[in-house]
LUMSEKOL-257666 format. One line per field, with one value per residue: x, y, z of N, C-alpha, C, CB in turn; residue in one letter; residue number from 1. Coordinates in Angstrom, 3 decimals. Last residue first. Glycine has a CB too. Example, Ala and Ser with C-alpha at 12.3 -4.5 7.8 and 13.67 -1.06 7.14 Angstrom:
residues 2
n.east c(12.850/13.190)
n.north c(-2.250/-5.690)
n.up c(7.080/7.800)
ca.east c(13.670/12.300)
ca.north c(-1.060/-4.500)
ca.up c(7.140/7.800)
c.east c(12.900/13.200)
c.north c(0.030/-3.300)
c.up c(7.870/7.800)
cb.east c(14.084/11.308)
cb.north c(-0.598/-4.473)
cb.up c(5.725/9.046)
residu c(S/A)
num c(2/1)
end
This chain:
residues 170
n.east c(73.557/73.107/73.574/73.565/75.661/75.179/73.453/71.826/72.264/71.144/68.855/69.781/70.790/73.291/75.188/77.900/77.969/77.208/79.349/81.372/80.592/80.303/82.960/84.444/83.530/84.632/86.875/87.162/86.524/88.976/90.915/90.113/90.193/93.173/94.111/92.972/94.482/96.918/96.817/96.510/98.831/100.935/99.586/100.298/103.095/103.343/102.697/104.703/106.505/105.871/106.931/107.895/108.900/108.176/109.766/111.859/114.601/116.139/119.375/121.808/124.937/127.114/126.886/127.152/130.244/132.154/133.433/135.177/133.243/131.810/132.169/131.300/129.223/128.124/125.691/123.646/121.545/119.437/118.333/118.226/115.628/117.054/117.706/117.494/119.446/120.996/122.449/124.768/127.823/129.171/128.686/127.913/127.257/128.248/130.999/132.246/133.873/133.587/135.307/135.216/135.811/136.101/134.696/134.139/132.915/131.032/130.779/129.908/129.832/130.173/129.564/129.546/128.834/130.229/127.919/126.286/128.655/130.192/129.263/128.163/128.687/127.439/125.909/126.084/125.654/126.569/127.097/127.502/128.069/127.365/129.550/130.476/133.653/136.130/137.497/134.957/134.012/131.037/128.558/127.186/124.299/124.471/121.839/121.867/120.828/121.823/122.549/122.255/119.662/118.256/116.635/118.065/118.002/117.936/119.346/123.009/125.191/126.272/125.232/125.724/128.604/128.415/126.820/128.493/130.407/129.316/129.006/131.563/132.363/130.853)
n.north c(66.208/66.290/69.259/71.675/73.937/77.603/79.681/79.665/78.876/76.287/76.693/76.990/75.453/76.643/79.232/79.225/77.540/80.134/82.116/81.035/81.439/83.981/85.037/83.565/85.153/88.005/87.183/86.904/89.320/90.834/89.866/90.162/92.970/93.620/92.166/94.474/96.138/95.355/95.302/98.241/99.665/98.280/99.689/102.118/102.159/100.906/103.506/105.412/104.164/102.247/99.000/97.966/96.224/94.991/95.097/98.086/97.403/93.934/93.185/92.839/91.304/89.934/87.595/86.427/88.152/88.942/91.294/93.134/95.423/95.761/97.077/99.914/101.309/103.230/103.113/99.975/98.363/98.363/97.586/99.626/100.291/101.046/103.278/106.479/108.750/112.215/113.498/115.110/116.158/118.560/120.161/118.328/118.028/115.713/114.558/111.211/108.436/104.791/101.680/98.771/94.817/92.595/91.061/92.938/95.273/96.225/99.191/101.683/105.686/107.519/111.566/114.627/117.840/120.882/122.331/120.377/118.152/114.473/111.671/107.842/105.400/103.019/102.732/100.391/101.462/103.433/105.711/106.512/109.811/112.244/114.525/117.197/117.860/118.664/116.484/115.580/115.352/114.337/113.904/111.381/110.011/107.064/104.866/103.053/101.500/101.731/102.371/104.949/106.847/109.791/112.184/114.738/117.990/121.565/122.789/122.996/125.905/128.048/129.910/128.715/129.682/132.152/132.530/130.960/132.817/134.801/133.926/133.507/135.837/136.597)
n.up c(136.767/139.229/140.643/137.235/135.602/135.622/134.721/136.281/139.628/141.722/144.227/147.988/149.959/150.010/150.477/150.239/148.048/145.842/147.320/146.193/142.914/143.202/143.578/141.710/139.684/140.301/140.063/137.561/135.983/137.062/135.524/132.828/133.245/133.631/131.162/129.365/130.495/129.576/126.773/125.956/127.147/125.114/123.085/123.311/123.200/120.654/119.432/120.852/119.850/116.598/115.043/112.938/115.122/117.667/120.395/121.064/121.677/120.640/122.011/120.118/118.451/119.125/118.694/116.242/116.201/119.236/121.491/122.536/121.580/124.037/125.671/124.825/125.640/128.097/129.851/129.802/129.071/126.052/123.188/120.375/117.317/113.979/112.509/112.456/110.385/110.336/107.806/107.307/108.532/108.513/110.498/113.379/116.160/116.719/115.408/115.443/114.743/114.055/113.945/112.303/113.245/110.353/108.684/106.905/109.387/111.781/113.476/115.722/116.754/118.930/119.240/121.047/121.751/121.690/121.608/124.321/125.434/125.951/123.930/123.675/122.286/120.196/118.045/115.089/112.160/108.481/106.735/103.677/101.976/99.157/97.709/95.768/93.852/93.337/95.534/97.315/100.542/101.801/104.662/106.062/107.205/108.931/110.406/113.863/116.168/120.067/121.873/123.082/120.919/118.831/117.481/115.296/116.338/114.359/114.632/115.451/116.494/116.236/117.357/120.327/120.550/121.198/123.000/124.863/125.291/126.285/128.509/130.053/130.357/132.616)
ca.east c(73.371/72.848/74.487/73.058/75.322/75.745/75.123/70.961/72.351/72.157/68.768/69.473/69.217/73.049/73.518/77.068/78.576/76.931/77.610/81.708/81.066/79.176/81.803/84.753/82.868/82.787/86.601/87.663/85.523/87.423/90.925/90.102/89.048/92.292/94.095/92.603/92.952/96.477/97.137/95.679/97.694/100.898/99.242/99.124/102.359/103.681/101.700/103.344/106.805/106.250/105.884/107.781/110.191/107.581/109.887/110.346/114.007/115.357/117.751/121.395/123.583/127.402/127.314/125.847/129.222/132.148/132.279/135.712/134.633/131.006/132.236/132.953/129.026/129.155/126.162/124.559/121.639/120.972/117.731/119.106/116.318/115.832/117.125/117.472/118.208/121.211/121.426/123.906/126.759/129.422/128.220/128.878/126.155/126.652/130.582/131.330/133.638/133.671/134.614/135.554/135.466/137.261/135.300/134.678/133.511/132.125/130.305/130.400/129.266/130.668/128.848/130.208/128.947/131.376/128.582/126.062/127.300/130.373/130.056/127.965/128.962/128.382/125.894/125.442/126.243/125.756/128.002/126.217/128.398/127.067/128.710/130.063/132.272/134.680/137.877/135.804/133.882/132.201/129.029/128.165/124.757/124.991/122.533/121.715/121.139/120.699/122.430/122.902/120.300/118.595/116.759/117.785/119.054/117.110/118.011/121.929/125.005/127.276/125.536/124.580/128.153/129.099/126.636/126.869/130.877/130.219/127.723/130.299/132.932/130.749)
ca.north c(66.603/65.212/68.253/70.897/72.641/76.031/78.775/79.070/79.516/76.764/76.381/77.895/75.340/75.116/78.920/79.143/77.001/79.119/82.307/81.070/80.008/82.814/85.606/83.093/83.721/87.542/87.487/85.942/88.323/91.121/89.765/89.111/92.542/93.997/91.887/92.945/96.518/96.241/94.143/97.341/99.483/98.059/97.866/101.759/102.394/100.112/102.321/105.481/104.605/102.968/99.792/98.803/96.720/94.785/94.149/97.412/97.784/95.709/93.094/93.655/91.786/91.763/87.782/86.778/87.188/88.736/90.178/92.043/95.499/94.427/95.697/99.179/99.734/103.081/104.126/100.778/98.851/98.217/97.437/98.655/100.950/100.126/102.133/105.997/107.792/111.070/112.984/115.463/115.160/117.184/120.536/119.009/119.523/115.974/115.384/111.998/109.656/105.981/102.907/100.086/95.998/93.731/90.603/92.391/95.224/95.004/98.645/100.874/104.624/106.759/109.941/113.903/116.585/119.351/121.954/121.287/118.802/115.969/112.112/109.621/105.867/103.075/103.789/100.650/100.779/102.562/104.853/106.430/108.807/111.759/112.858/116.434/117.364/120.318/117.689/114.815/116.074/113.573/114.593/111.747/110.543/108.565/105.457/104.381/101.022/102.296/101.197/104.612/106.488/108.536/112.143/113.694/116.765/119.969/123.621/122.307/124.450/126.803/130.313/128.916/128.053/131.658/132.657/130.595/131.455/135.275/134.317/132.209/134.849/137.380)
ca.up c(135.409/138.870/140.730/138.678/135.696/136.015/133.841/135.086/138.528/140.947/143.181/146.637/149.752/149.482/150.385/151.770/149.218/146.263/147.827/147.527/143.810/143.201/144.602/143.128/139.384/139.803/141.440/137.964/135.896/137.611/136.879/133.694/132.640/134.629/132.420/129.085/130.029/131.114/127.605/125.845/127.917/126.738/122.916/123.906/124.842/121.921/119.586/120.660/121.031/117.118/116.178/112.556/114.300/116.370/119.383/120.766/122.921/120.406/121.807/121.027/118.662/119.175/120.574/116.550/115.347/117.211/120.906/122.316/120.724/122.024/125.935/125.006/124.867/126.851/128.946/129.983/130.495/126.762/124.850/121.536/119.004/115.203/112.158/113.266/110.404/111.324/108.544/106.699/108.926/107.608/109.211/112.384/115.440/116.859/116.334/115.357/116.073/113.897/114.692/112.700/113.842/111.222/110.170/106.643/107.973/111.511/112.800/115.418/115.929/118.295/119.132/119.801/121.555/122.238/120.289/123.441/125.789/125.477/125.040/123.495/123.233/121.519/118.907/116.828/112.954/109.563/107.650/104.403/102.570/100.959/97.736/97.049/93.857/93.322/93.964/96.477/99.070/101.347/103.684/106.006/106.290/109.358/109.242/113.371/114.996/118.682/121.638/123.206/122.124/119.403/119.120/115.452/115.940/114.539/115.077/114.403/116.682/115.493/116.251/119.771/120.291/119.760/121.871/124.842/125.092/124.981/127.986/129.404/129.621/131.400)
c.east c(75.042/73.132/74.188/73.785/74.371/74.978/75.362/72.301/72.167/71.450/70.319/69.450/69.004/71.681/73.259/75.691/77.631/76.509/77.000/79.887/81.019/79.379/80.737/83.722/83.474/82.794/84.998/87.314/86.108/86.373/89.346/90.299/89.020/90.826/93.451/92.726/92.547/95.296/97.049/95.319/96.168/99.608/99.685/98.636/101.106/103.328/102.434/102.268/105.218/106.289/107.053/106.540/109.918/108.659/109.310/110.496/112.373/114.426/117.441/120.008/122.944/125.612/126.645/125.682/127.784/131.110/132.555/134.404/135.239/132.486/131.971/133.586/130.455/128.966/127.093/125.036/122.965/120.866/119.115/118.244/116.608/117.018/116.176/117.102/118.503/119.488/121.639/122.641/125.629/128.664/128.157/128.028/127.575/126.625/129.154/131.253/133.006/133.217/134.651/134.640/135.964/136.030/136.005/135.263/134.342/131.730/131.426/129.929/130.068/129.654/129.258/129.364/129.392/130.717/129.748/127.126/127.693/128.604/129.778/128.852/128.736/128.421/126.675/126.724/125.670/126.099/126.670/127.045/127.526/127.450/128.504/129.353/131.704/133.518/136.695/136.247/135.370/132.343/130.672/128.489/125.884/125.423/122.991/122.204/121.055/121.597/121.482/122.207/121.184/119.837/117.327/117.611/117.793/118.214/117.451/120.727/123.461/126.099/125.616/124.580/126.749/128.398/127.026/126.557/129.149/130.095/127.935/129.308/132.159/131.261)
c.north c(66.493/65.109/67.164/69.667/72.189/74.760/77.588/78.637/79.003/77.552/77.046/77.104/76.078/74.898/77.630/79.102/77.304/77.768/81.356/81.268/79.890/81.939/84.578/83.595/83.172/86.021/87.566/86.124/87.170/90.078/89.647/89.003/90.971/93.270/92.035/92.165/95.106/95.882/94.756/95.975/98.918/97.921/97.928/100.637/102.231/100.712/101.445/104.461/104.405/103.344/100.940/99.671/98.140/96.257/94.232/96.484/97.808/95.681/94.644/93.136/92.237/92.269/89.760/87.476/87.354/87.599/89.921/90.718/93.657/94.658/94.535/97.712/99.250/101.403/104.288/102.143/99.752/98.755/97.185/98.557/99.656/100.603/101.156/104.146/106.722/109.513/111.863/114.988/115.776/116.438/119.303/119.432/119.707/116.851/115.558/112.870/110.342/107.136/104.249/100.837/97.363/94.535/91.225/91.428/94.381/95.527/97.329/99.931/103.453/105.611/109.305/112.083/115.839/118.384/120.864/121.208/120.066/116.548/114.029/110.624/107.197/103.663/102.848/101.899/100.732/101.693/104.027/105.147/107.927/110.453/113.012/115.492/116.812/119.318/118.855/116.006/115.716/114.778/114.514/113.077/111.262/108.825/106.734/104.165/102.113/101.590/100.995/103.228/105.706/108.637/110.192/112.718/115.564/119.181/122.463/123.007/124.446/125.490/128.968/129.028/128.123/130.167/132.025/131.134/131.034/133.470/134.311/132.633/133.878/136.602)
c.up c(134.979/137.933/139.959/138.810/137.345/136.084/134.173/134.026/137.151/139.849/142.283/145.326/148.322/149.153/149.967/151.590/150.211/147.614/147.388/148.186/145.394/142.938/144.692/143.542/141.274/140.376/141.454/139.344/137.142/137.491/137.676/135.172/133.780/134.689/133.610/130.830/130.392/131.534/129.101/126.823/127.717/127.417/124.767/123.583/124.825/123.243/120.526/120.707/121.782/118.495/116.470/113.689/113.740/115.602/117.821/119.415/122.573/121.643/121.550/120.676/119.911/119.060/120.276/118.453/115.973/117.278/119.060/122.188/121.139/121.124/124.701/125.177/124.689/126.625/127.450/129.415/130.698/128.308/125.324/122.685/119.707/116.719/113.319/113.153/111.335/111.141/109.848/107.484/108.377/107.405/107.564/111.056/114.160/115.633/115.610/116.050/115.452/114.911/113.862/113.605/113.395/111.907/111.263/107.943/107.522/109.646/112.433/114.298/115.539/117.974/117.989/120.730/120.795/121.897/120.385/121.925/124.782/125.992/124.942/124.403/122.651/122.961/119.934/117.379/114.160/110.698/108.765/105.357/103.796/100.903/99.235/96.856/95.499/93.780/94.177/95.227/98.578/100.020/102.960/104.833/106.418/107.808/109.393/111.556/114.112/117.325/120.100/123.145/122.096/120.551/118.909/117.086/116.270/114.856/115.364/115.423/115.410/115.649/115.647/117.822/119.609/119.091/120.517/123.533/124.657/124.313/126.530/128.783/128.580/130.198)
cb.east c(72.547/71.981/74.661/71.404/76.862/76.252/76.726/69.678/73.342/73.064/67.311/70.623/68.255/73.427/72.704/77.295/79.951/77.469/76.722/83.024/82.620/78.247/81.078/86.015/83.839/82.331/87.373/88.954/85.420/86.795/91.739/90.839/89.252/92.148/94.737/94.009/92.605/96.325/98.673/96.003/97.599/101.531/100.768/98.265/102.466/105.119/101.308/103.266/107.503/105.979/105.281/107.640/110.553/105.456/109.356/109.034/114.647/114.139/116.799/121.803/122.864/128.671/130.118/124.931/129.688/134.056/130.363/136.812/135.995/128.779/131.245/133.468/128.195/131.042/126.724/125.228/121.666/122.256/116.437/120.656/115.010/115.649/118.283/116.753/117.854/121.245/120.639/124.107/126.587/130.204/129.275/130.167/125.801/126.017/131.560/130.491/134.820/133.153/135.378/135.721/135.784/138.538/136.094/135.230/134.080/131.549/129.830/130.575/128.832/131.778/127.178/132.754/128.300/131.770/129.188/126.204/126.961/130.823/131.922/126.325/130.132/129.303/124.359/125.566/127.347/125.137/129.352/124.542/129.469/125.303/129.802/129.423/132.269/134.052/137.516/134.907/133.518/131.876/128.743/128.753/123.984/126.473/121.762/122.830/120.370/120.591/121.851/123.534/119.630/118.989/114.654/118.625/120.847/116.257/117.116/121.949/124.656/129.163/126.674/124.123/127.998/130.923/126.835/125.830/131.781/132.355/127.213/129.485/133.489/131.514)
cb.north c(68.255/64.856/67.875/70.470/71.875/76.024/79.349/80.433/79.970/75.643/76.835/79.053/76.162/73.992/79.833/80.433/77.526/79.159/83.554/82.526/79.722/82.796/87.061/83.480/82.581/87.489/88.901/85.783/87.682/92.293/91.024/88.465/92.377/95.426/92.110/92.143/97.064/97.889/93.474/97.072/100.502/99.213/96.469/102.551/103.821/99.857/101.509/105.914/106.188/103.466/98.670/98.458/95.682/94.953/93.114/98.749/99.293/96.041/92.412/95.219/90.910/92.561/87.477/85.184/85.464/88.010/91.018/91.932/97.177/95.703/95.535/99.652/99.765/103.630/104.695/100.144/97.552/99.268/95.982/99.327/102.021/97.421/101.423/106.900/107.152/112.231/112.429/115.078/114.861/116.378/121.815/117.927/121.690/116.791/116.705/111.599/110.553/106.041/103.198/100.816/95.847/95.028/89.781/93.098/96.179/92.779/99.590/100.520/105.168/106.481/109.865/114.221/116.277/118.986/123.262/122.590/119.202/116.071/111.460/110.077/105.443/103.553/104.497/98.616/101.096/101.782/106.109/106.011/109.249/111.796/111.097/117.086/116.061/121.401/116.709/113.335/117.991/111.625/115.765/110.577/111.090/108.699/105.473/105.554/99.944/104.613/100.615/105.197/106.076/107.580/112.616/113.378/116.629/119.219/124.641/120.161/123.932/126.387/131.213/130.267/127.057/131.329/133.472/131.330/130.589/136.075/135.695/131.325/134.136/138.680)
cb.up c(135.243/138.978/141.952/138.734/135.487/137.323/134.190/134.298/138.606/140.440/142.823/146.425/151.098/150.548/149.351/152.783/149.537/145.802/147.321/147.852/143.535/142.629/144.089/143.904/137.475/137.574/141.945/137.590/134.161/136.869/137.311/133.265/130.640/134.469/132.598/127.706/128.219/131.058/127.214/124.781/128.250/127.457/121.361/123.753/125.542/121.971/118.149/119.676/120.922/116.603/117.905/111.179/112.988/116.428/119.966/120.451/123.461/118.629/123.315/120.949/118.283/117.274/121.236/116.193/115.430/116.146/121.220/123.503/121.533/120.324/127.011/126.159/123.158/127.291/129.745/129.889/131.522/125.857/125.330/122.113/120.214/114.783/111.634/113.868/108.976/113.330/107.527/105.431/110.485/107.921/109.021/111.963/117.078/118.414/116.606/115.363/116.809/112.888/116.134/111.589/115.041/109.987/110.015/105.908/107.683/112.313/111.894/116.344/114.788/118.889/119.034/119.648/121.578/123.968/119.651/124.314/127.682/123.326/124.768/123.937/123.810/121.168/119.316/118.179/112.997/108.977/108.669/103.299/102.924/101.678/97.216/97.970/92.691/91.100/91.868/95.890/99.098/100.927/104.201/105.919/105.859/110.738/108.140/114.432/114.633/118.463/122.972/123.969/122.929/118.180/120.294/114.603/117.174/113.064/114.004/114.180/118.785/116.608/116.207/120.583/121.864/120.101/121.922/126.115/126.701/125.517/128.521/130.432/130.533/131.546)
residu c(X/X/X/X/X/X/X/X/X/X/X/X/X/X/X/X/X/X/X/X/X/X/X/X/X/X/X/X/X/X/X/X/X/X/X/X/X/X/X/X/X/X/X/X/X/X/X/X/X/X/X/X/X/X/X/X/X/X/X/X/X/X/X/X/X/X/X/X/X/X/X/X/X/X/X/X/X/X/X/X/X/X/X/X/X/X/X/X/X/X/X/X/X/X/X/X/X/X/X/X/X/X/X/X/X/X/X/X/X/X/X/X/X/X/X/X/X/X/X/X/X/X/X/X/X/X/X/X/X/X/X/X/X/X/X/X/X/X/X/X/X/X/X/X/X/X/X/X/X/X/X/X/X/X/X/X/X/X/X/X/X/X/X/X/X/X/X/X/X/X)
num c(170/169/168/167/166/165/164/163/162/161/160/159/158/157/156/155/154/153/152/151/150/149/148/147/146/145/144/143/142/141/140/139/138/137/136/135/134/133/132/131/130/129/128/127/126/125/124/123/122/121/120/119/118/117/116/115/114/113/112/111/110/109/108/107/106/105/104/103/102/101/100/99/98/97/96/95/94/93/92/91/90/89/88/87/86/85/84/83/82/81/80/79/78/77/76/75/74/73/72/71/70/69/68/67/66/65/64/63/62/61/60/59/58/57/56/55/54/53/52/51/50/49/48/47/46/45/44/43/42/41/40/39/38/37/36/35/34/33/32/31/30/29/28/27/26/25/24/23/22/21/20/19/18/17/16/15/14/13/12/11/10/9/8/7/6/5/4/3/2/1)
end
């Protein structure tokens, strides 16, 4: 009965939209910043670390070098502070938490992107994939063509070569 009470509230609290990135990601975090009567957004950029938590608990650390110094920042997902989340380019990482780039500096802390052309999307890289599929399969097929009448060559010798190929004298 507890948890149901508990399901609501949270419901109430949490965002309609979040932004979908991952762990290794190159994110901008609009920040909301209020200063006296006035609000400014703040714009924190960095690699995604680490995500933690579920539903209004989540929270995601963002890293960044400043001046040679490593900061971090914590984040909760569904705050009211956080104006935007822009997703700059996506990490190719094998892991959950990135804890291991706090003792990297300089070009070590980079990450491969998980799609190389920068401004390809999910979309077009799945179907340049199954372009190059396409293409392959293509060659494959011509390539088992030209063994079939190479090999029926051989066993017919009396046969006149095909009008592609060269004759032996020629």
């Amino acid at each position: 009965m507890q948890n149901k009470f508990m399901e609501l509230v949270e419901q109430a609290s949490m965002k309609t939209t979040v932004p979908k990135f991952e762990i290794g990601d190159t994110v901008d975090v609009h920040v909301r910043i209020l200063e006296g009567e006035k609000e400014r957004i703040q714009i924190f950029n960095g690699v995604v670390i680490a995500r933690s938590g579920t539903k209004t608990r989540e929270m995601f650390v963002v890293r960044r070098i400043v001046q040679g110094e490593g900061v971090e920042r914590k984040f909760p997902l569904h705050s009211p502070r956080i104006a935007d989340i822009v997703v700059k380019r996506s990490g190719k990482v094998r892991r959950a938490k990135l804890y291991y780039l706090r003792e990297l500096s300089g070009k070590a802390v980079r990450l491969k992107e998980r799609f190389p052309a920068s401004s390809a999307t999910a979309a077009e890289a799945a179907a340049a994939k199954a372009e190059r599929r396409a293409a392959r399969a293509q060659r494959k097929a011509d390539k088992a063509t030209r063994a079939a009448a190479i090999n029926e060559a051989r066993a017919n010798p009396a046969a006149p070569p095909a009008a592609d190929e060269p004759a032996a004298g020629e």
